[in-house]
N, CA, C and O atoms as a DFTB+ gen file, in Angstrom:
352 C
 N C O
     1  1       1.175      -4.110      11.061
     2  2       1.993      -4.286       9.883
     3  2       3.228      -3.420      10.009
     4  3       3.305      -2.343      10.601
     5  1       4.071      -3.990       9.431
     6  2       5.464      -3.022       9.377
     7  2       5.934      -2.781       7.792
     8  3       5.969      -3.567       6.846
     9  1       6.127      -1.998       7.850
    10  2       7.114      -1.314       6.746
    11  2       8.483      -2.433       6.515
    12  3       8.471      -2.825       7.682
    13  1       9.255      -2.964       6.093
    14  2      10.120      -3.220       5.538
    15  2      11.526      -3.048       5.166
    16  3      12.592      -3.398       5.672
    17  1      11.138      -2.310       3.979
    18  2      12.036      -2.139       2.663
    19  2      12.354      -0.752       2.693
    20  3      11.606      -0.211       3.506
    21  1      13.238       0.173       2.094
    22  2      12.851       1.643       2.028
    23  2      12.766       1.874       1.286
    24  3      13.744       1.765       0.546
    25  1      11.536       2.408       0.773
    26  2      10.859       2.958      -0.018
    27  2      10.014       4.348       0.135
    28  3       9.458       4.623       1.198
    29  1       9.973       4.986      -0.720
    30  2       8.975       6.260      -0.562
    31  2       7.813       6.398      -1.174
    32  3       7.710       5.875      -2.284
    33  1       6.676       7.120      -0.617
    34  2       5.701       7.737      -1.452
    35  2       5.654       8.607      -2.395
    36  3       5.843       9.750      -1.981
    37  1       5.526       8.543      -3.196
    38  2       5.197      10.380      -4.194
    39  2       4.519      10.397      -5.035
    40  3       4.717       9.643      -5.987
    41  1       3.578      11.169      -5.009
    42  2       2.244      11.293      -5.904
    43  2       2.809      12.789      -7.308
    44  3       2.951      14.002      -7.151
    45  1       2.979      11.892      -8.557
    46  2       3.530      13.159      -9.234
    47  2       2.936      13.019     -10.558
    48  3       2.966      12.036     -11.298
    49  1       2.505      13.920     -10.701
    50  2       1.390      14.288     -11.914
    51  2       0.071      13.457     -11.706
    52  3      -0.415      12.460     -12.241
    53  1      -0.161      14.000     -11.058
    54  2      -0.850      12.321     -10.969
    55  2      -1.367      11.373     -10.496
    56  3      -2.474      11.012     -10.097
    57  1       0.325      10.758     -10.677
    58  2       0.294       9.178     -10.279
    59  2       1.056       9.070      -9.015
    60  3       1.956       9.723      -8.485
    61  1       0.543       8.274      -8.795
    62  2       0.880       8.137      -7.397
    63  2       1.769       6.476      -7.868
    64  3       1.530       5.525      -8.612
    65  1       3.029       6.956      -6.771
    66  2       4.480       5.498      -6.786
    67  2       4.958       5.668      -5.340
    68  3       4.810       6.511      -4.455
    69  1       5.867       4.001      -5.548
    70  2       6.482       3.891      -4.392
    71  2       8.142       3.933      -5.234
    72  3       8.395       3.687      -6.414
    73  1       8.817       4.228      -4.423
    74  2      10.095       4.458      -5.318
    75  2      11.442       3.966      -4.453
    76  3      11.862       4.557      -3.458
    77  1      12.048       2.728      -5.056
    78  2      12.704       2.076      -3.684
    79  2      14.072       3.030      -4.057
    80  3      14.604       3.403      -5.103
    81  1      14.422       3.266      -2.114
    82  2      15.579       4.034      -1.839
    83  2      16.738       3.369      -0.965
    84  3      16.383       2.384      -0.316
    85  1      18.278       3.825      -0.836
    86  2      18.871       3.196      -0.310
    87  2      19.187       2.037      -0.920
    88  3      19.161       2.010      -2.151
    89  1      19.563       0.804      -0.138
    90  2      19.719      -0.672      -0.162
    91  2      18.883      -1.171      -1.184
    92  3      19.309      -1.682      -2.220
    93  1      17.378      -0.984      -0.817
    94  2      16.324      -1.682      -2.238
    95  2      16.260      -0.925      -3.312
    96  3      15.357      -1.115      -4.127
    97  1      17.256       0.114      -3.506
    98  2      17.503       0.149      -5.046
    99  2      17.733      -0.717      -5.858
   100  3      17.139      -0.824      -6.931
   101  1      18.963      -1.727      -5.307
   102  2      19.636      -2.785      -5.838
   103  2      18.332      -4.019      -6.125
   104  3      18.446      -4.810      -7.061
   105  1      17.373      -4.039      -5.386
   106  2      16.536      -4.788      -5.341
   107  2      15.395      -5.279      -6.141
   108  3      14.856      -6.385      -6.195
   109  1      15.107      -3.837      -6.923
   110  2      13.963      -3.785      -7.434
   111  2      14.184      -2.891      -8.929
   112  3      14.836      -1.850      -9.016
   113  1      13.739      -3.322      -9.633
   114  2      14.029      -2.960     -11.276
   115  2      13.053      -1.932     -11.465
   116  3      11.970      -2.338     -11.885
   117  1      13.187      -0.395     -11.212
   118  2      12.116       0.317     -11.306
   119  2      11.171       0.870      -9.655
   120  3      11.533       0.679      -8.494
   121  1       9.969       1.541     -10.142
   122  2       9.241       1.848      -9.040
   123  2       7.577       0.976      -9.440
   124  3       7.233       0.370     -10.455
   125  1       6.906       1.237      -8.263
   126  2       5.518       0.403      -7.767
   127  2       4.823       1.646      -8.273
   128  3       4.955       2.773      -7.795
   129  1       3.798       1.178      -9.666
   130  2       2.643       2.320      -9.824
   131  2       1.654       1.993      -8.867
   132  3       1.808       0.960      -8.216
   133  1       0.515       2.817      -8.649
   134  2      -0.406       2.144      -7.980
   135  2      -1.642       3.085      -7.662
   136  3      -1.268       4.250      -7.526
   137  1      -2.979       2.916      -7.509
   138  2      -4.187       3.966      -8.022
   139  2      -4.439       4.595      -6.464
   140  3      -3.901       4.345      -5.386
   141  1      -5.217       5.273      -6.755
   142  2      -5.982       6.053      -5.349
   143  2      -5.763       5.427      -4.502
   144  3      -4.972       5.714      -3.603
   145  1      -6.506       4.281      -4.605
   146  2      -7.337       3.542      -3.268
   147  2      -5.673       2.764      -2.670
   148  3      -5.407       2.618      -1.477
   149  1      -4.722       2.347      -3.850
   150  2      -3.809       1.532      -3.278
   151  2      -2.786       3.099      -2.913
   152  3      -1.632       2.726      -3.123
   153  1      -2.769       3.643      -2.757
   154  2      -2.115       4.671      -2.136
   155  2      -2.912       5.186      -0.776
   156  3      -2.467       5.674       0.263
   157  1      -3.981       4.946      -1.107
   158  2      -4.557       5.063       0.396
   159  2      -4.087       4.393       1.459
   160  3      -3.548       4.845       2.469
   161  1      -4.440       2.757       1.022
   162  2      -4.121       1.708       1.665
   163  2      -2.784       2.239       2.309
   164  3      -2.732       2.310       3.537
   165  1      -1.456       2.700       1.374
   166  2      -0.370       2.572       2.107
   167  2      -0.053       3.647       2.649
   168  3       1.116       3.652       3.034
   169  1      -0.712       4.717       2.869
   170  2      -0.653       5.635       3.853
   171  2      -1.256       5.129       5.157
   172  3      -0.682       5.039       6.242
   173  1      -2.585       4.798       4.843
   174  2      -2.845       3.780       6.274
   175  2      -1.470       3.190       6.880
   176  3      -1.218       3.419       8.063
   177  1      -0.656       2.501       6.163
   178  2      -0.062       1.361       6.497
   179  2       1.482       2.360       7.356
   180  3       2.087       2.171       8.412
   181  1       1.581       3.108       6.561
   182  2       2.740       4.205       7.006
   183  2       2.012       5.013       8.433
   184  3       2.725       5.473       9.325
   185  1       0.601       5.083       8.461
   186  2       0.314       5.891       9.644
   187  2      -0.153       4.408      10.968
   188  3      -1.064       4.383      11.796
   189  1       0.585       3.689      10.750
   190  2       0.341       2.062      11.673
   191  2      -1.691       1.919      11.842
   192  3      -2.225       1.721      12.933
   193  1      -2.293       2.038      10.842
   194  2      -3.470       1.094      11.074
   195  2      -2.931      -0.173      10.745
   196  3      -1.894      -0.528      10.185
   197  1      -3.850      -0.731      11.209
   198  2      -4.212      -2.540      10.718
   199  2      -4.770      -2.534       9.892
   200  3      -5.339      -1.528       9.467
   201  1      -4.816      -3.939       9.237
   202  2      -5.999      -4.220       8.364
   203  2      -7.606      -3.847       8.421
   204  3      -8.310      -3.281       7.585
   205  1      -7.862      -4.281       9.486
   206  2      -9.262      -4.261       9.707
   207  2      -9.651      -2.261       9.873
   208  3     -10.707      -1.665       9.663
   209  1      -8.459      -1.797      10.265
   210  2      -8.813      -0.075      10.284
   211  2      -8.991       0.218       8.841
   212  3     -10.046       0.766       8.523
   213  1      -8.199      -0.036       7.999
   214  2      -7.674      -0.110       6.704
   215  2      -8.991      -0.922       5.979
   216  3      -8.794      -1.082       4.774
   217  1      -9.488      -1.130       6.165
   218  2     -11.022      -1.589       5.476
   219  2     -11.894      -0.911       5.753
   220  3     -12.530      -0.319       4.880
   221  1     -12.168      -0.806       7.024
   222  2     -13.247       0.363       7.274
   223  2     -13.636       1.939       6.385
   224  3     -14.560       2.571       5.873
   225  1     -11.463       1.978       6.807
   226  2     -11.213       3.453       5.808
   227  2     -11.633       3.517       4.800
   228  3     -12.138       4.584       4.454
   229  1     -11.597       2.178       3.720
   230  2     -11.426       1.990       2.629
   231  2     -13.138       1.644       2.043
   232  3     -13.412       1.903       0.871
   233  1     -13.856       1.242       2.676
   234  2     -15.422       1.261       2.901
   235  2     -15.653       2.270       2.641
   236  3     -15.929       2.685       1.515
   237  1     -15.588       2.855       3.604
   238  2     -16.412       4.017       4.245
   239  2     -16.093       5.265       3.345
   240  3     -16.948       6.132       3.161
   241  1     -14.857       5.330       2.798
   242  2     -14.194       6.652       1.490
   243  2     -14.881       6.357       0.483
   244  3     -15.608       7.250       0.050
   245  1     -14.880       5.023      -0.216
   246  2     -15.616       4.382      -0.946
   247  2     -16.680       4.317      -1.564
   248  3     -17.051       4.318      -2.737
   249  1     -17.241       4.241      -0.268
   250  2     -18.627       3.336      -0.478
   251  2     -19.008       2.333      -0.879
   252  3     -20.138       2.174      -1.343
   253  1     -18.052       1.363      -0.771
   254  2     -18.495       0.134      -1.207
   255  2     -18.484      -1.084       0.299
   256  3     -17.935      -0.744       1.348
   257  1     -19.192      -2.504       0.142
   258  2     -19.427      -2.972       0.941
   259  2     -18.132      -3.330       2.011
   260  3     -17.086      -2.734       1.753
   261  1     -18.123      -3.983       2.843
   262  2     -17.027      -4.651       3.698
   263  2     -16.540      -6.312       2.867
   264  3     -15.483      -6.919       2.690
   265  1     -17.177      -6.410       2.723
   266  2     -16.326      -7.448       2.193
   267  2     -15.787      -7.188       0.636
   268  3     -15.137      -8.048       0.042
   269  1     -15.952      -6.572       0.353
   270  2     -15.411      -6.030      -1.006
   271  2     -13.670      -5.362      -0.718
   272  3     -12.561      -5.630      -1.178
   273  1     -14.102      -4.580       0.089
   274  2     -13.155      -3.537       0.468
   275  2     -12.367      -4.496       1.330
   276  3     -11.240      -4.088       1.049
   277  1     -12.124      -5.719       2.387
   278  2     -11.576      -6.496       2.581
   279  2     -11.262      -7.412       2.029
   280  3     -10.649      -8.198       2.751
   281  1     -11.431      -7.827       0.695
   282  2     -10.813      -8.661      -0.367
   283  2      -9.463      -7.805      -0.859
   284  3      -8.319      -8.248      -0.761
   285  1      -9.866      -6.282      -1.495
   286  2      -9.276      -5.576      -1.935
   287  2      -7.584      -5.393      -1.438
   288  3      -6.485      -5.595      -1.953
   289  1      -8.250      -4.758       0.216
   290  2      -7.463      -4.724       0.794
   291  2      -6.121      -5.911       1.026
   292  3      -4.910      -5.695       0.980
   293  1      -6.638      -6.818       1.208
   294  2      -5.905      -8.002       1.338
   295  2      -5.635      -8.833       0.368
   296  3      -5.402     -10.032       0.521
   297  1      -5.665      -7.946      -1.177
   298  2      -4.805      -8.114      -2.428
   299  2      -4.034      -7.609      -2.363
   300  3      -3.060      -8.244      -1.958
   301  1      -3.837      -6.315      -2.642
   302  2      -2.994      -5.093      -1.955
   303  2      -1.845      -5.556      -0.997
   304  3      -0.619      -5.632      -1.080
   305  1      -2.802      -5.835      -0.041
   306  2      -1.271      -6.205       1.388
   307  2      -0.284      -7.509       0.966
   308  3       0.920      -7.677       1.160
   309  1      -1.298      -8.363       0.306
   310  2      -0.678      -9.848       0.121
   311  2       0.323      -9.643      -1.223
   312  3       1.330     -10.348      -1.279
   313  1       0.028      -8.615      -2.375
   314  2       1.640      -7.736      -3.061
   315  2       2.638      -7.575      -2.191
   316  3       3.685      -8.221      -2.140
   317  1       2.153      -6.361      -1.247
   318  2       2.967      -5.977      -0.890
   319  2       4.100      -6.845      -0.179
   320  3       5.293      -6.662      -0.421
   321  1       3.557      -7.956       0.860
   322  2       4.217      -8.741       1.147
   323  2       4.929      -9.443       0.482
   324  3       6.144      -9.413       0.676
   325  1       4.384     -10.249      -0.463
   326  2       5.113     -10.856      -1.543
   327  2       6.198     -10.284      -2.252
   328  3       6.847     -10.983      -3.030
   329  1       6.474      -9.056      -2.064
   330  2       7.566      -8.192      -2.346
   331  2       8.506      -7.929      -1.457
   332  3       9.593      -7.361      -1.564
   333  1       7.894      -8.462      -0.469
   334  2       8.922      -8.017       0.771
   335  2       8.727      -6.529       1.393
   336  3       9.464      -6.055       2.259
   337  1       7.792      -5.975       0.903
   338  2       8.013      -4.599       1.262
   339  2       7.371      -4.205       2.493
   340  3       7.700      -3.245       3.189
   341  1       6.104      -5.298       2.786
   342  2       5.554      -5.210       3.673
   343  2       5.515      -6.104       4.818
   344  3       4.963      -7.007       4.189
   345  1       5.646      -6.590       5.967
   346  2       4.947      -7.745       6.815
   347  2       3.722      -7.548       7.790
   348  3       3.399      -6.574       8.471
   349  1       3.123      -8.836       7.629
   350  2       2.107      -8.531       8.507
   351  2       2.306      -8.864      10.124
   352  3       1.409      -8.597      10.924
């Protein structure tokens, strides 16, 4: 997967956002809230796992099954894409 768009991470008070910088300022009305697990996900995604690493992670931190955590996951990614922010 690749990164995109520029955007940043920052976890503040809190909450954890993506906060578009540069060029996708113009782009995007605001910043991306988003919980634990979807901040996980996109640190995975910033440290180049794949999907399938990115499930395991997301299992296994968890504890919940594989196919759970690969639905999840691939809600998550299929946003992100749909935003452009991400490709697979």
């Amino acid at each position: 997967m690749k990164i995109k768009k520029e955007v940043v991470f920052r976890s503040v008070a809190g909450e954890n956002m993506l906060i578009p910088v540069g060029e996708t300022v113009g782009e995007y009305n605001g910043i991306f809230s988003m919980t634990e697990v979807g901040a996980e996900i996109w640190q995975a995604i910033e440290n180049g796992s794949n999907e399938k690493q990115i499930v395991d992670l997301i299992s296994s931190e968890y504890e919940i099954d594989s196919d759970t955590a690969k639905a999840d996951v691939k809600s998550f990614i299929d946003k992100l894409c749909e935003f452009g922010i991400v490709e697979r």
